[in-house]
DOLO-889565 format. One record per residue: residue number from 0; residue in one letter; x, y, z of N, C-alpha, C, O in turn. Coordinates in steps of 0.1 Angstrom, whole numbers, padded with zeros to 4 digits. Each point is the difference from the previous one (the first is absolute). Layout:
REM DOLO-889565
NODE,vodo,kero,n_u,n_v,n_w,ca_u,ca_v,ca_w,c_u,c_v,c_w,o_u,o_v,o_w
NODE,NUM,A,X,Y,Z,X,Y,Z,X,Y,Z,X,Y,Z
...
This chain:
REM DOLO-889565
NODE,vodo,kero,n_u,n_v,n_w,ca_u,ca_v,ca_w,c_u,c_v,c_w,o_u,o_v,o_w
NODE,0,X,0009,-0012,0000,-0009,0012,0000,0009,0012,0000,0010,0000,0006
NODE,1,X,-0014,0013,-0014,0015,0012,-0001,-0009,0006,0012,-0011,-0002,0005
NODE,2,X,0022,0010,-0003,-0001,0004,0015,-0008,0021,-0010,0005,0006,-0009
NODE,3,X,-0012,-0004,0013,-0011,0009,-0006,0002,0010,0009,-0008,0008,-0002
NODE,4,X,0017,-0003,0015,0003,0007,0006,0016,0009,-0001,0004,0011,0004
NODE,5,X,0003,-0024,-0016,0015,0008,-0006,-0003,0010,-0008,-0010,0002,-0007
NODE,6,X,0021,0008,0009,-0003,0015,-0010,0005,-0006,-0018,0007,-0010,-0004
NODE,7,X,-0013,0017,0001,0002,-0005,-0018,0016,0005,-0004,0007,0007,0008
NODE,8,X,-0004,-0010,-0017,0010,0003,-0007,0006,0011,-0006,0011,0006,0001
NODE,9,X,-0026,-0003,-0010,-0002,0010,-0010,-0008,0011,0004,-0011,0004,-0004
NODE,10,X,0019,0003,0017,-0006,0013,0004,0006,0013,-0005,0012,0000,0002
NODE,11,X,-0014,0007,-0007,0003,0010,-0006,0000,0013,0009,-0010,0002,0006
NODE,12,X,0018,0004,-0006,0002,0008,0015,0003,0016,-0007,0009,0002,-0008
NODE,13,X,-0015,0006,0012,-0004,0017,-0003,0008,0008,0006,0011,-0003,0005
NODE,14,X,-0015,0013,-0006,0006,0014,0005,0008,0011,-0012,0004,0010,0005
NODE,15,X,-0003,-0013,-0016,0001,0010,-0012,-0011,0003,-0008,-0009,-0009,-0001
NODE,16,X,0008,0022,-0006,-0006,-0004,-0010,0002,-0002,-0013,-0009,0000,-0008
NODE,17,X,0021,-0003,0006,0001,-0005,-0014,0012,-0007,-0001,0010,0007,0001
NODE,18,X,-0008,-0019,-0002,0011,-0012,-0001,0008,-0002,-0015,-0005,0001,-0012
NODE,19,X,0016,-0005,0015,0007,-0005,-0016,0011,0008,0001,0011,-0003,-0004
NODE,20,X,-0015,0020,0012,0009,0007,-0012,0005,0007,0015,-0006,0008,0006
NODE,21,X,0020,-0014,-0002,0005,0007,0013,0009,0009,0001,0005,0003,0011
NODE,22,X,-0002,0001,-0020,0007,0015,-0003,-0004,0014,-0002,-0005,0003,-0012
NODE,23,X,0006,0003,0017,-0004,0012,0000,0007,0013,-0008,0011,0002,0006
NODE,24,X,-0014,0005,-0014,0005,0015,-0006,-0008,0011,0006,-0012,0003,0000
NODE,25,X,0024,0003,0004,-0007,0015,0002,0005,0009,-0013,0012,0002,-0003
NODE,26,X,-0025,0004,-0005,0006,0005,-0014,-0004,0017,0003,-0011,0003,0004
NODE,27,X,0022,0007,-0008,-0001,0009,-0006,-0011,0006,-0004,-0008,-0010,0000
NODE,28,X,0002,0019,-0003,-0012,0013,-0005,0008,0001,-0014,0010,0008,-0001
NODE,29,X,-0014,-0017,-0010,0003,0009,-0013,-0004,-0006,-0009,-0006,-0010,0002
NODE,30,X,0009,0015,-0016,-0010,-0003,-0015,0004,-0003,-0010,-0004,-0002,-0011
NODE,31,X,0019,0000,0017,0011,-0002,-0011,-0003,-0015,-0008,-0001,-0009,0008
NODE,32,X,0001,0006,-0020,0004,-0017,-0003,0008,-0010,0007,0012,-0001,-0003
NODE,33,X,-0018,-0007,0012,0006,-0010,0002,-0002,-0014,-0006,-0010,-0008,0001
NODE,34,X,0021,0008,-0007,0005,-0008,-0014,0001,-0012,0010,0000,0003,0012
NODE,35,X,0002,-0019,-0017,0006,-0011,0001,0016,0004,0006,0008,0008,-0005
NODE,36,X,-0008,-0017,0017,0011,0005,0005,0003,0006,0009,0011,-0001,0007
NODE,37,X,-0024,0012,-0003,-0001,0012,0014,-0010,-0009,0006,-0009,-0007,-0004
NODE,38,X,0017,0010,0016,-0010,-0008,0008,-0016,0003,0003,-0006,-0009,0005
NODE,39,X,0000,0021,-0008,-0015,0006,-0001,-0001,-0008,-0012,-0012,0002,-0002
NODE,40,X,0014,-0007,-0004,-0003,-0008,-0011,-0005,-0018,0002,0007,-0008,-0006
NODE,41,X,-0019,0003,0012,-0003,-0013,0010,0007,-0011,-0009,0003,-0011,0003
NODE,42,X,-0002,0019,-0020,0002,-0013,-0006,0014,-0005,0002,0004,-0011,-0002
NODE,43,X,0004,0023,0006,0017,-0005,-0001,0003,-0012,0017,0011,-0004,0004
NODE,44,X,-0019,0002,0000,0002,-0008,0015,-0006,-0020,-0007,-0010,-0005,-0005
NODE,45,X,0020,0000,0010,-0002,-0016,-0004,-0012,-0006,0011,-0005,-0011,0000
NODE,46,X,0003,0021,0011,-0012,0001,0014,-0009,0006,0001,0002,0011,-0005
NODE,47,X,-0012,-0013,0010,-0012,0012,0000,0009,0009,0010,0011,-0004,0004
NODE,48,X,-0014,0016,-0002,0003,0015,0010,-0013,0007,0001,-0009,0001,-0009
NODE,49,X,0010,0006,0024,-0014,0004,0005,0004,0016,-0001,0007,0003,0010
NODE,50,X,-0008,0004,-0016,0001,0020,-0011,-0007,0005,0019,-0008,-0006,0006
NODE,51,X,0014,0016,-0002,-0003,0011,0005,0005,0016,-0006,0012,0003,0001
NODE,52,X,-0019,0003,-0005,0003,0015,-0003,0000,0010,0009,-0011,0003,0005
NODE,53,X,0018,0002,-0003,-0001,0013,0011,0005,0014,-0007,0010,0006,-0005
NODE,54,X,-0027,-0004,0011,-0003,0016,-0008,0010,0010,0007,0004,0001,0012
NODE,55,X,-0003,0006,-0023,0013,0015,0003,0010,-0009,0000,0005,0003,0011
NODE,56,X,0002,-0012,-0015,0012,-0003,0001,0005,0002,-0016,-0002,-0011,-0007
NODE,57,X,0005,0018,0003,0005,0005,-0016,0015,-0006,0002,0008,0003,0010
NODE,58,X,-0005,-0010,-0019,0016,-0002,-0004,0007,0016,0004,0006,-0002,0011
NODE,59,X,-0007,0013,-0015,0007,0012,0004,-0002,-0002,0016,0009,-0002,0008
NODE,60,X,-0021,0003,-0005,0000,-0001,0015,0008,-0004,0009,0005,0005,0011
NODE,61,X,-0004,-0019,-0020,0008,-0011,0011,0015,0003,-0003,0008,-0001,0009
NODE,62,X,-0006,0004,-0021,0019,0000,-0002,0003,0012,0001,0008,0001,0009
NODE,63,X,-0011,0010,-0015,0003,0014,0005,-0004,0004,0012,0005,0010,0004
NODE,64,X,-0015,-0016,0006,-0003,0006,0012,0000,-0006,0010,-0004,0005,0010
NODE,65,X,0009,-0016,-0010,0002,-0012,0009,-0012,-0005,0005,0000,-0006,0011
NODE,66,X,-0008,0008,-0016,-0013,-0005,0002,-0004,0007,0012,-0007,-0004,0009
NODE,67,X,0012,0014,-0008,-0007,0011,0011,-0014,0002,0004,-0006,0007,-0008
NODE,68,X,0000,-0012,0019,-0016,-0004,0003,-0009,-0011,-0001,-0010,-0002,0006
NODE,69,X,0020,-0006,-0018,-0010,-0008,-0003,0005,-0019,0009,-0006,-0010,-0003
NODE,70,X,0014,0012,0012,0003,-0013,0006,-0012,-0005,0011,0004,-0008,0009
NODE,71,X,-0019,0013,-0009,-0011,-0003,0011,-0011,-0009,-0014,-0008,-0009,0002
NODE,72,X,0011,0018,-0015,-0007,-0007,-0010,0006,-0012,-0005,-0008,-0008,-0006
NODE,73,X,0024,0006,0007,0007,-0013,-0003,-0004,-0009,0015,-0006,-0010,-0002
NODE,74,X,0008,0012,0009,-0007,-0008,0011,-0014,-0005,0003,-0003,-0010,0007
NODE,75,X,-0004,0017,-0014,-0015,-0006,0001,0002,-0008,-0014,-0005,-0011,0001
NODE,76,X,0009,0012,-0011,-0002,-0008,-0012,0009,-0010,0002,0000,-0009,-0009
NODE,77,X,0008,0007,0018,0009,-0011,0003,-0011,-0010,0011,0000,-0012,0000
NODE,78,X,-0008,0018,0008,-0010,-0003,0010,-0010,-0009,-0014,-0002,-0012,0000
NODE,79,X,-0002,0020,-0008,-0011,-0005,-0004,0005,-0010,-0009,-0008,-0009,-0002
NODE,80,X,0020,0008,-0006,0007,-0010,-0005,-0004,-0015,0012,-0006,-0011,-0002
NODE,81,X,0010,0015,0010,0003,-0013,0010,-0013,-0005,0005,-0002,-0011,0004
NODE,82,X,-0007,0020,-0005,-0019,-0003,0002,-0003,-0012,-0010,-0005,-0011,0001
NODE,83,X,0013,0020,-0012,-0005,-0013,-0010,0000,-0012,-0004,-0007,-0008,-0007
NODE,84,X,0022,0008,0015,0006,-0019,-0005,0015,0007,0002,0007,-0005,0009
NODE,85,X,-0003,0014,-0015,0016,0000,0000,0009,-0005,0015,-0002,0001,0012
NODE,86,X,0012,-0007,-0020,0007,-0011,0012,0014,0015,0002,0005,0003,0011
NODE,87,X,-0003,0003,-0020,0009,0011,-0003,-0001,0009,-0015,-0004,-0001,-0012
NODE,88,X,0010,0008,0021,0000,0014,-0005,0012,0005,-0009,0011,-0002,0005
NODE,89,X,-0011,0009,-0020,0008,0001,-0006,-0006,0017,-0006,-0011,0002,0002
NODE,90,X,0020,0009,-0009,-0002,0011,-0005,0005,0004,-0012,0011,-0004,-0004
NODE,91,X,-0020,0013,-0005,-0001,0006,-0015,0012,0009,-0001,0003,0006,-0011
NODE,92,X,0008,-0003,0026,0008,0010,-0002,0014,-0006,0007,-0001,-0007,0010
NODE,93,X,0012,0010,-0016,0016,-0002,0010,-0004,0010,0010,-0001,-0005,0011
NODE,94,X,-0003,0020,-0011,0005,0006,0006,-0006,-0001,0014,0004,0006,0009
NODE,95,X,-0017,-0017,-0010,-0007,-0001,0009,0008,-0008,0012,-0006,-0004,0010
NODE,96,X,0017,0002,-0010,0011,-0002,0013,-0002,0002,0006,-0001,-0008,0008
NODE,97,X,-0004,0022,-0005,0001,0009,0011,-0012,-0005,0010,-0001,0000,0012
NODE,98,X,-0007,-0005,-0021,-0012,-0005,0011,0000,-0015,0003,-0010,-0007,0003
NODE,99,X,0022,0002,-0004,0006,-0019,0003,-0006,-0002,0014,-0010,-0006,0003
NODE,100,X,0016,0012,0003,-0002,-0003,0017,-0013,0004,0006,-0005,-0005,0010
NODE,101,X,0000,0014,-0016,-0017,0001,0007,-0009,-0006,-0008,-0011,-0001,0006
NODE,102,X,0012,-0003,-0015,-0011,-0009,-0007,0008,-0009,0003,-0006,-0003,0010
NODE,103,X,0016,-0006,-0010,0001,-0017,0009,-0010,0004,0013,-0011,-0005,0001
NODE,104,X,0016,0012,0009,-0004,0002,0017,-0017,0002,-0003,-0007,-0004,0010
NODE,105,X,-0002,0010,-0022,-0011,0005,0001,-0007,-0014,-0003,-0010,-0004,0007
NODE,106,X,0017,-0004,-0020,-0011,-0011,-0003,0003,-0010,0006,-0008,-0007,0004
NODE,107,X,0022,0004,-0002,0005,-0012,0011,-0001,-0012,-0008,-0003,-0010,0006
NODE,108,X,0007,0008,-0020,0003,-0008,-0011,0014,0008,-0002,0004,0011,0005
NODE,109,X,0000,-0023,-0016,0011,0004,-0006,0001,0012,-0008,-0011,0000,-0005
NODE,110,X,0017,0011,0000,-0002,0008,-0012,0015,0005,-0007,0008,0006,0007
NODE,111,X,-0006,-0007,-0015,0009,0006,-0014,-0002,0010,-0007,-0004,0000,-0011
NODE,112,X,0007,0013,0018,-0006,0011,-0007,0011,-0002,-0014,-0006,0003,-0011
NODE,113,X,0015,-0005,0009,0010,0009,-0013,0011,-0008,0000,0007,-0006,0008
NODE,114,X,-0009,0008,-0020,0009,-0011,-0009,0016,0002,0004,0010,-0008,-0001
NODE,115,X,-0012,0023,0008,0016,-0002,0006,0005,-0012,0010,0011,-0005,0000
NODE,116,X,-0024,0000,0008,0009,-0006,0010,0009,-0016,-0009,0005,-0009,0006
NODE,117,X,-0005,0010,-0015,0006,-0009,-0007,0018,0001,-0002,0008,-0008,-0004
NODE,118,X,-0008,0025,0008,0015,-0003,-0002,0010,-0007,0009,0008,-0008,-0004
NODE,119,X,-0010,0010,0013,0009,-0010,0012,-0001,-0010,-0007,0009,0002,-0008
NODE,120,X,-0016,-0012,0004,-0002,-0012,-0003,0005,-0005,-0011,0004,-0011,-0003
NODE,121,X,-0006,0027,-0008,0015,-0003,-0012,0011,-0002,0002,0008,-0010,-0001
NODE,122,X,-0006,0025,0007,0013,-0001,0003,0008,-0009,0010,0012,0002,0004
NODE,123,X,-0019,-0012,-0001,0007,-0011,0008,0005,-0014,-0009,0007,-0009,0004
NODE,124,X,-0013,0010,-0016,-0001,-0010,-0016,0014,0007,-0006,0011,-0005,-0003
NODE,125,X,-0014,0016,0003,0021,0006,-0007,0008,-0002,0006,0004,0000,0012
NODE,126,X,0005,-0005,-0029,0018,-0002,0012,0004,0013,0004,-0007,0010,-0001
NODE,127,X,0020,-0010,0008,0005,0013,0006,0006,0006,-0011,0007,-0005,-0008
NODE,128,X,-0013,0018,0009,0003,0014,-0005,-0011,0002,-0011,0002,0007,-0009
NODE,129,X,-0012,-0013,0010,-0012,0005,-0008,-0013,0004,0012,-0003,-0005,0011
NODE,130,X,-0001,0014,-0019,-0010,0005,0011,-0016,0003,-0009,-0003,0003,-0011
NODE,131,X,-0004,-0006,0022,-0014,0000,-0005,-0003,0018,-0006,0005,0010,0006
NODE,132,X,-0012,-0009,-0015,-0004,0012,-0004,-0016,0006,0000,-0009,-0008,0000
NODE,133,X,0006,0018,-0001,-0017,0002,0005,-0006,0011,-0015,0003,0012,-0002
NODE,134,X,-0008,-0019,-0005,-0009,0010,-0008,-0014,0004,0002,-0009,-0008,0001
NODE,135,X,0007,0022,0000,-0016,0009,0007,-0005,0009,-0009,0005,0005,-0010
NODE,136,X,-0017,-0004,0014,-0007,0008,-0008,0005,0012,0000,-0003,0009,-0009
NODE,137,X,0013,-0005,0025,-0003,0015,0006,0014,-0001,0003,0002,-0004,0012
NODE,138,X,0008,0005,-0018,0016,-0003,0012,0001,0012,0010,0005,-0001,0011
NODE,139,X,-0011,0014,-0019,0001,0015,0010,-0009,-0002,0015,0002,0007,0010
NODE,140,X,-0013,-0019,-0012,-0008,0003,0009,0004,-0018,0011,-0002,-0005,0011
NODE,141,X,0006,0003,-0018,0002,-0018,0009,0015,0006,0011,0012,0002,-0003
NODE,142,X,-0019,0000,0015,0006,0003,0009,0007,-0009,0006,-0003,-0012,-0002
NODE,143,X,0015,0017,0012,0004,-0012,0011,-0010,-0003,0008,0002,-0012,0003
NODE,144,X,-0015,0016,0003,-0006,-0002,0004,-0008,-0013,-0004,-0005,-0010,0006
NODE,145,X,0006,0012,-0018,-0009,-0013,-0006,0012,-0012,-0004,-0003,-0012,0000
NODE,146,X,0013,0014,-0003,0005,-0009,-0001,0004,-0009,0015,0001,-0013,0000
NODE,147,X,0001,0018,0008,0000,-0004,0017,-0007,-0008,-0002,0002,-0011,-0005
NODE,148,X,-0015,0015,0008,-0014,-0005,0002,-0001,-0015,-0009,-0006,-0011,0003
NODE,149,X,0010,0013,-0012,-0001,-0016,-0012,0016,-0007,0004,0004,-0009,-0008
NODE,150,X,0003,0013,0020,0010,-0011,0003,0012,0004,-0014,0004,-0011,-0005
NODE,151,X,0000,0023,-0001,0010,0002,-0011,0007,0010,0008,-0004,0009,0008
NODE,152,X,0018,-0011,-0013,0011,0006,0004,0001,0018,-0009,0001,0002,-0012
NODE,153,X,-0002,0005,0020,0000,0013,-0005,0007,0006,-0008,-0005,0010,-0005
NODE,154,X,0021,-0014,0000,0007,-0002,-0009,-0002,-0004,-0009,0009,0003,-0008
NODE,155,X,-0018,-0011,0002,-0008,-0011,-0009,0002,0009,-0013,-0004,0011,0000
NODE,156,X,0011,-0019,-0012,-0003,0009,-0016,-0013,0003,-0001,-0008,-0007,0005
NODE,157,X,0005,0017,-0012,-0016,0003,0000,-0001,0007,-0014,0011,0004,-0005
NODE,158,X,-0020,-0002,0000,-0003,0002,-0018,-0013,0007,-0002,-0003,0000,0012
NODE,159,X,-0006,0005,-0016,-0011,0006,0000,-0005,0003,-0014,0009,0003,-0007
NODE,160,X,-0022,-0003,0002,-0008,-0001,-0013,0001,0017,-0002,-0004,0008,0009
NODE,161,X,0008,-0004,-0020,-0002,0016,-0003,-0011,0008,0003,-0009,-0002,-0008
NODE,162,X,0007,0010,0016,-0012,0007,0002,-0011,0003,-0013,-0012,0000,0001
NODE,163,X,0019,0000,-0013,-0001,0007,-0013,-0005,-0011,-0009,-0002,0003,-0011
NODE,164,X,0001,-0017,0017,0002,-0006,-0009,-0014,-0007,0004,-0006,0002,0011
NODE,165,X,0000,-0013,-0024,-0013,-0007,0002,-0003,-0006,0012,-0011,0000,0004
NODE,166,X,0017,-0004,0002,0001,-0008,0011,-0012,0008,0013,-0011,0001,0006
NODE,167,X,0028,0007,-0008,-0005,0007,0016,-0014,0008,-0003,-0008,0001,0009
NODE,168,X,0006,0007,-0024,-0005,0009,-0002,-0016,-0006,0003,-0009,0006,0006
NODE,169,X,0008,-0019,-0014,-0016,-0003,0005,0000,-0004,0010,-0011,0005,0005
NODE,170,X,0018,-0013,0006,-0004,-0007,0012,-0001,0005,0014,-0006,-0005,0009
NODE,171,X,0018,0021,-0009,0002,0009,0006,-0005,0010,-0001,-0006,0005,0010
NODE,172,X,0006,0002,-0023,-0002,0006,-0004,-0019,0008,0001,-0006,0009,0004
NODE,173,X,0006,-0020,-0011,-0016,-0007,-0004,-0007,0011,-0014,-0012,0005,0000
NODE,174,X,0022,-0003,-0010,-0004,0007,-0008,-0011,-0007,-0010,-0010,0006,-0004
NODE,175,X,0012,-0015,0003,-0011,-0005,-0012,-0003,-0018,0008,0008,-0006,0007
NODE,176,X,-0018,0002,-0012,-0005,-0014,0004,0004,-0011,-0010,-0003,-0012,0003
NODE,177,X,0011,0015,-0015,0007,-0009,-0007,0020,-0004,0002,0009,0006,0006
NODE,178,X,-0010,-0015,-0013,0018,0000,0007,0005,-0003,-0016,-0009,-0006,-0007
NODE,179,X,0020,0007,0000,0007,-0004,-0007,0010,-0010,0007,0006,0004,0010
NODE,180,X,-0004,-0019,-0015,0007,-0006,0011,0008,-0001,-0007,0010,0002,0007
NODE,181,X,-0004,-0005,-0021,0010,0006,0000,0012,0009,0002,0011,-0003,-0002
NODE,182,X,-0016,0017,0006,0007,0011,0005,0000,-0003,0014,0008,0006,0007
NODE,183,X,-0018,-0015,-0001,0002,0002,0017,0013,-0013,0003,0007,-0001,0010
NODE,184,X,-0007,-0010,-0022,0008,-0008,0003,0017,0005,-0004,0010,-0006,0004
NODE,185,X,-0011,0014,-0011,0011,0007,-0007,0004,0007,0014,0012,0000,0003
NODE,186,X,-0021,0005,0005,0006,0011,0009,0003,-0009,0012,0009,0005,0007
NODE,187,X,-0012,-0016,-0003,0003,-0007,0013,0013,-0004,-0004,0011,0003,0005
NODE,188,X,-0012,-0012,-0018,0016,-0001,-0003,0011,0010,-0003,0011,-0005,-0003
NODE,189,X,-0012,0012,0003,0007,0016,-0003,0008,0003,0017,0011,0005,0004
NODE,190,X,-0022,-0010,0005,0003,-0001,0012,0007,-0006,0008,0004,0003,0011
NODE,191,X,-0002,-0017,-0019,0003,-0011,0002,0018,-0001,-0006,0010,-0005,0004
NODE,192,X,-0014,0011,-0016,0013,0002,-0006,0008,0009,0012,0009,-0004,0007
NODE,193,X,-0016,0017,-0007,0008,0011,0009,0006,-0006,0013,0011,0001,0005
NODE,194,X,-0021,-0007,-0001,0007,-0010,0015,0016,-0006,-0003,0010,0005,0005
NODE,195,X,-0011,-0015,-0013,0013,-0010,0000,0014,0010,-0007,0012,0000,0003
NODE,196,X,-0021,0008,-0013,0015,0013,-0004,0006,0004,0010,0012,-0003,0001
NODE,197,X,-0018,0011,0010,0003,0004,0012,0008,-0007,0012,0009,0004,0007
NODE,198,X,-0016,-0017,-0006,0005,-0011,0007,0001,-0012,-0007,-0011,-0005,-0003
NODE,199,X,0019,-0001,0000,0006,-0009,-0008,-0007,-0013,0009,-0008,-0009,-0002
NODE,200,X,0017,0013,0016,-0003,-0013,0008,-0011,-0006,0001,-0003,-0012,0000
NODE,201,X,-0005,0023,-0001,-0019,-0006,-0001,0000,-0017,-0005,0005,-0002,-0011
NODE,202,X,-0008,-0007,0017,0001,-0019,-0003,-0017,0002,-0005,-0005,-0009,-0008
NODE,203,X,-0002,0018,0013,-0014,-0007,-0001,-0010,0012,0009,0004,0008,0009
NODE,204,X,-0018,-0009,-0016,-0007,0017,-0002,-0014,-0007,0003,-0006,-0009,-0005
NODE,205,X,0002,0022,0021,-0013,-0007,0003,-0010,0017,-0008,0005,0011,-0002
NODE,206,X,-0015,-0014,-0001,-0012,0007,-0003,-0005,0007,0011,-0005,-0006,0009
NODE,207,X,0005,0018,-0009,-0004,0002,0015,-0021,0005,-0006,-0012,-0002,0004
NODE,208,X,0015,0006,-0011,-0013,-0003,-0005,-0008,-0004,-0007,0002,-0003,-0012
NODE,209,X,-0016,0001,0019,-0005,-0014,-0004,-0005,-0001,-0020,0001,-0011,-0006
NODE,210,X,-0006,0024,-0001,-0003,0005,-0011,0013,-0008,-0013,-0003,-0001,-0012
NODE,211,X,0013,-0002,0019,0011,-0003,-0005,0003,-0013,-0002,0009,-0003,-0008
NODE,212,X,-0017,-0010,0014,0005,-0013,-0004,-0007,0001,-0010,0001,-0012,-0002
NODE,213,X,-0008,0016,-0008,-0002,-0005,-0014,0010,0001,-0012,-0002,-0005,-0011
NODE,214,X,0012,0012,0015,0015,0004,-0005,0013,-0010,0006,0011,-0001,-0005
NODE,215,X,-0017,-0005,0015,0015,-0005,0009,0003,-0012,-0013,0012,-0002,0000
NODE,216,X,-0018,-0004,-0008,0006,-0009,-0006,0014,0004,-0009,0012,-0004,0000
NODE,217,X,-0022,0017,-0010,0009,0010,-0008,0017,0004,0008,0011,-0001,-0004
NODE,218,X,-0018,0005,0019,0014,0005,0003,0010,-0008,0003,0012,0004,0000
NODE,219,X,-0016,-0018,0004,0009,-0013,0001,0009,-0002,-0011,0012,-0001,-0001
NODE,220,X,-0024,0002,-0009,0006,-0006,-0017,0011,0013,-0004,0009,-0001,-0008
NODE,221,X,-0012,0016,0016,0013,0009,-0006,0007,0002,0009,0007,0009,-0004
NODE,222,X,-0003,-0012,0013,0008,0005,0010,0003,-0016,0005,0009,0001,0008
NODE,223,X,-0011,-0010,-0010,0010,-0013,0003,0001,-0006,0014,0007,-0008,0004
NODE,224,X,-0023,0019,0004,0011,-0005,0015,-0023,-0004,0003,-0011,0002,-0005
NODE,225,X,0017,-0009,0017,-0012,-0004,0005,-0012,0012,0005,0005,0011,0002
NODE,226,X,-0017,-0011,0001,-0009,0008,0000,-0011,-0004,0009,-0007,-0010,-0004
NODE,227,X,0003,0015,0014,-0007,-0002,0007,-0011,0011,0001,0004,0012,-0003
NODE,228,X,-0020,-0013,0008,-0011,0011,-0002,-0007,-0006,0009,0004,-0010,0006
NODE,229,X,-0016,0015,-0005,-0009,-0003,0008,-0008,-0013,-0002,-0005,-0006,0009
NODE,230,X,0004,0001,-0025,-0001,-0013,-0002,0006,-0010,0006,-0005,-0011,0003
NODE,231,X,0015,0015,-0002,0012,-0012,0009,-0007,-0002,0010,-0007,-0010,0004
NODE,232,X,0009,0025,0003,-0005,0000,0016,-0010,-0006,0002,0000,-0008,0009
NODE,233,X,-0011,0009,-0016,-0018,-0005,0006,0003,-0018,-0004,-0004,-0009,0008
NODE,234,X,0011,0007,-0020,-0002,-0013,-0003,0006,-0010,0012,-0003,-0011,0003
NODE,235,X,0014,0021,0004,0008,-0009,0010,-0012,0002,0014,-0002,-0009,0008
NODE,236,X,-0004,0022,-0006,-0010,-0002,0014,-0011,-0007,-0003,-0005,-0007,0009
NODE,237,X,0001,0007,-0020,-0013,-0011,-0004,0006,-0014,0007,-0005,-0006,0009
NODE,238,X,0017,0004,-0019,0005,-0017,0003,-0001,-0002,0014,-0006,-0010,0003
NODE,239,X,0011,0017,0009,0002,0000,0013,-0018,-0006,0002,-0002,-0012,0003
NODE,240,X,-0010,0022,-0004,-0013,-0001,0004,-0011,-0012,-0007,-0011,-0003,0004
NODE,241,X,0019,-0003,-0016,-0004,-0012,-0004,0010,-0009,-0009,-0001,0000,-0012
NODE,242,X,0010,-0006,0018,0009,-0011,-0002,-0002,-0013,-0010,-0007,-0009,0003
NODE,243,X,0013,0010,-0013,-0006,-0012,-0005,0001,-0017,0005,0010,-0006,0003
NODE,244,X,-0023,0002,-0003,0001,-0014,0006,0006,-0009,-0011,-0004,0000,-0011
NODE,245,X,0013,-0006,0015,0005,-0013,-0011,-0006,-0013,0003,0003,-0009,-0008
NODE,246,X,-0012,0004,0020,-0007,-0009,-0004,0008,-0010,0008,-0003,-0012,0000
């Protein structure tokens, strides 16, 4: 006789509202094209991701102003990420460093704001006398402060997208809602070039912004050295939050 008092097997147990997809983005205020490749783009992710947008946060905002005001609206969109299912938390910006430590302590998950924190972890793959290098949207505006904050050495080669040029002009800028990607991939590599002329030693070049891994292949294939973006980064915190089972 089965014992009709044992708990079942197949209980299914709550408390999110929406399962599958346990990563979280907090994205930027903007209108720009996001092409295959940027992470605002759901189709460039091999995983579902759960979109939070946080109003008044303009690309200019965040990189020319250090996101001055707006770290109570990244905190609640980090909150409501985590309402939803997010197991952790990831961000639309490098320069969003600055807010590493109070968004981990506010949602109490793991979180990755910027692709910087990846350099220590290059620069530990180079033999000696090559050094990790950082290409940005804003090199005038990527402070020591933000490099601290993402765990990068303040000395660090650093390279920056021309104010003048496609890149910066729509995404910063925000002059028009179309992008030539041609000219914007011409200008990250332009940057990329300028980095290694300057510093030779550069072994290997992280993205500090996120708009930019749809180029990182390009700049691998001209510049010869390895390349790291925010792609990297999310595909390695995803791996951590769902592991593959081999069975």
């Amino acid at each position: 006789m089965s014992d009709l008092s044992a708990p079942s097997a197949r209980i299914a147990r709550g408390g999110k509202a929406i399962y599958g997809a346990p990563l979280g983005i907090l994205m930027l205020e903007a209108r720009f094209p996001r092409i295959p490749g940027d992470m605002g783009n759901a189709g460039t992710w091999p995983f579902p991701v759960l979109y939070h947008v946080v109003r008044g946060a303009t690309p200019a905002r965040v990189v020319l102003e250090r996101a001055r005001g707006l770290l109570p609206a990244f905190l609640d969109g980090a909150a409501q990420l985590v309402a939803l299912g997010a197991e952790a938390i990831t961000t639309n910006c490098g320069f969003l460093a600055l807010f590493q430590e109070q968004l981990a302590a506010h949602v109490r998950v793991p979180v990755a704001t910027s692709a910087l924190m990846q350099v220590p972890w290059v620069q530990a793959t180079l033999p000696p006398g090559q050094r990790v290098g950082v290409v940005t949207i804003s090199a005038a505006t990527l402070t020591p402060a933000h490099l601290a904050a993402a765990g990068v050495p303040t000395d660090t080669p650093i390279a920056g997208t021309d104010a003048a040029g496609e890149f910066f002009r729509v995404l910063i800028g925000a002059e028009k809602d179309d992008l030539d990607i041609d000219l914007a991939e011409r200008d990250v590599l332009a940057a990329g070039h300028a980095l290694v002329a300057r510093h030779p030693e550069v072994g290997a070049i992280v993205l500090e912004c996120t708009n930019m891994a749809p180029y990182a292949a390009a700049m691998q294939a001209a510049l010869g050295r390895p390349v790291y973006d925010i792609y990297a980064l999310t595909a390695w915190f995803h791996a951590g939050l769902r592991p593959r089972a081999w069975g």
